[in-house]
N, C-alpha and C positions, 0 to 999 in steps of 0.2 A: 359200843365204844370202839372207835377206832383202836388200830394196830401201832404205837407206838416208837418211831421212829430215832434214830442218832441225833439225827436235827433238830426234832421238835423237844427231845428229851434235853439238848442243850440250852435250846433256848429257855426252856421253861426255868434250866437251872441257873440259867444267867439272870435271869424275871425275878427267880427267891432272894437270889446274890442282892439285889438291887434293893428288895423289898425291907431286908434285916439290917442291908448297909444304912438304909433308913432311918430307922430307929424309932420308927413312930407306931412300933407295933406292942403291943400285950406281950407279958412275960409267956402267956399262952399260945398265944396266935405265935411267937418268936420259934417256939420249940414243934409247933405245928408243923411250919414252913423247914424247918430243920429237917425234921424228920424226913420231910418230903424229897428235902435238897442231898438227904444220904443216900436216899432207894436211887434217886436219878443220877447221884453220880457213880452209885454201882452198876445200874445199868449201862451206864457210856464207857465203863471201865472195862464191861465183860465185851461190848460192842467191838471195843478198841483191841483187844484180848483177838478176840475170831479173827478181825480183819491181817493184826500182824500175820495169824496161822495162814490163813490165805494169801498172804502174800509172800510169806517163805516158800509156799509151796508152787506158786507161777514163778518165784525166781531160781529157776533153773541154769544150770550150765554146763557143758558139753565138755566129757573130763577128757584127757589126752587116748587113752588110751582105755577107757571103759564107759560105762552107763550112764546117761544123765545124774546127778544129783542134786540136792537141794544147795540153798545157798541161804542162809540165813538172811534176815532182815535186821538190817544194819540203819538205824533211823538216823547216824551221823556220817553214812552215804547219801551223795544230793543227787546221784541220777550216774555219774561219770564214770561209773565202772563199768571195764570191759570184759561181756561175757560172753568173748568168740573166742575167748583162751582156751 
């Protein structure tokens, strides 16, 4: 079995989303696909989770007067921020 990816883990949860918005399924097969569509959106949750970490930790900034430090990850920053302060 292959190794599980972000992308393929969305897609597949976009595939369920489609399948149940349907409605042409078994009260069985409904809870099946459920099920399915929880584990994958934990998994894209924990994916999304590490990626922020990593990316607080490359946005670095060069403090005036001491050691590099971190710089948190601000998702309602769009890029504009200047970090040669």
């Amino acid at each position: 079995m292959a190794k599980q990816t972000f992308e393929t883990a969305l897609a597949r949860l976009e595939q369920l989303t489609e399948e149940l918005e349907n409605g042409e399924l078994s009260l069985d097969a409904s809870l099946k696909k459920f099920d399915e569509g929880i584990k994958l959106a934990a998994f894209c949750n924990t994916n999304l989770t590490e990626a922020r970490a990593k990316v607080e930790l490359l946005l670095i900034k060069e403090g005036k007067n001491g050691p590099l430090e971190s710089v948190p990850f601000n998702e309602n920053d769009h890029g504009d921020q200047d970090l040669s302060q």
